[in-house]
N, C-alpha and C positions, 0 to 999 in steps of 0.2 A: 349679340347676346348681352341681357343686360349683366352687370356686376352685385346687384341686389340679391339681395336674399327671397328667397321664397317662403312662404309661409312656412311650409314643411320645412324647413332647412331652420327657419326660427324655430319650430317646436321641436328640433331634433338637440339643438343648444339647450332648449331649456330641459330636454329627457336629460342631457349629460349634465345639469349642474344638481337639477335633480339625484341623481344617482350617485353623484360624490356627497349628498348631505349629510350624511354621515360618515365618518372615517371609523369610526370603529365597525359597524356594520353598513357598508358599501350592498347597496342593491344587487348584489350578483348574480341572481337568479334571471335580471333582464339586461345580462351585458348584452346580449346577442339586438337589443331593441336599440342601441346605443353604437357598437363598433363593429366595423364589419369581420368577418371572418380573417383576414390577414393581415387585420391591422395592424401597425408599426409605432412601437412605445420607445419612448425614449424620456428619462430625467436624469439627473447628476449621478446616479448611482447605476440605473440599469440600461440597456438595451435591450427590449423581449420584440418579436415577430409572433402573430396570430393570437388569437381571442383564447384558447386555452391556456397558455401560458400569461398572458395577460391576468385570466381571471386568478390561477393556480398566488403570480404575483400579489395579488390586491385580496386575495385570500389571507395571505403570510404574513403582510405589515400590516395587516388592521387586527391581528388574532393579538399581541400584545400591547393593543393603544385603549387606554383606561375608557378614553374621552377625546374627542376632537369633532370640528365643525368644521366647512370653510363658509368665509363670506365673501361671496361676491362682490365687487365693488366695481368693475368698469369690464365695459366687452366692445370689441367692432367686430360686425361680425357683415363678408359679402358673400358672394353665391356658394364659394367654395371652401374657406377659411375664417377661422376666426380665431381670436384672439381676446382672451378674458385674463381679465387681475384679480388676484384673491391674497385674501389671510386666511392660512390653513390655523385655528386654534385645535392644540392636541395637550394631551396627558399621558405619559410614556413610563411605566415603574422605575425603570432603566435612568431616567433623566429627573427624578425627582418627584416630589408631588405639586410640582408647578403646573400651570397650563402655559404653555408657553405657543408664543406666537411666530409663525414664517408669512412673509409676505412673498409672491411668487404670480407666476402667469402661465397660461396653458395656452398654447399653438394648437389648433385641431385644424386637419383639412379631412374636407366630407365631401361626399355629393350624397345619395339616400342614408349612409350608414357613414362612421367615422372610420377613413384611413389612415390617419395617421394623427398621436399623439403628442405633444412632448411639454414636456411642464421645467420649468424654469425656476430656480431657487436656489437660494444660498445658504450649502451647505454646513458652512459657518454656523449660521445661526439657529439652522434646525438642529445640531447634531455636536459640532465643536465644540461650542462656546458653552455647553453645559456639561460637558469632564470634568471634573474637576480641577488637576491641573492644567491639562491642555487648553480648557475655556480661560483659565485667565491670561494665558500667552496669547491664544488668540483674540480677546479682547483686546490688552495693552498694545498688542501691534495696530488693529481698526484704531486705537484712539491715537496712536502713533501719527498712523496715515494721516486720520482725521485733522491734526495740528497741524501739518508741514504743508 
């Protein structure tokens, strides 16, 4: 069995990078085209199991995001798995009227449909570091780190 990708399995990558293209309005009318019914999510914040709770999720955090994109930047991707890098750029009322930038990566395993998700990012810098007082604590310690 090769470790290649198959056609289908590339155009299945490119429906999921698709469907994040927007963060504020997330495709959701075609998760079902994208993960499979029990799929298994996982990022810094949540744990969800199954495609409705999934969608109910990616319903919630895009209802107050002003503005956001991600860019693609790098994937490998073989028969079962892949693995893509991105900059999510967003605009959040709550954090300012900055757009501010997360750099992060997404683990998908599939075969027809995606089972399982999990995205990768530091919450530092999506969420912390723009508190107001909490982000400059959490700054000064990064530049801490960053000297010693």
């Amino acid at each position: 069995m090769s470790d290649r990708p198959t056609k289908q399995q590339l155009e299945l990558i490119e429906r999921f990078k698709n469907f994040y293209k927007d963060v504020r309005k997330p495709a959701l009318d075609s998760i079902g085209d994208i993960y499979a019914s029990d799929v298994r999510f996982k990022d810094p914040v949540h744990e969800i199991t199954g495609m409705a709770e999934l969608h109910a999720y990616l319903a919630d955090i895009s209802a107050n995001v002003e503005s956001g994109r991600f860019e693609f930047l790098d994937q490998m991707v073989s028969a079962d798995t892949a693995y893509i890098k991105w900059n999510m750029y967003f605009r959040h009322p709550k954090l300012g009227n900055k757009t501010h930038v997360v750099r992060g990566m997404s683990q998908v395993q599939f075969n027809d449909r995606i089972t399982y998700h999990e995205d990768v990012y530091d919450m530092g810098q999506m969420l912390y570091e723009h508190i107001p007082f909490l982000g400059r604590i959490v700054r000064g310690l990064k530049n801490r780190l960053a000297v010693q």
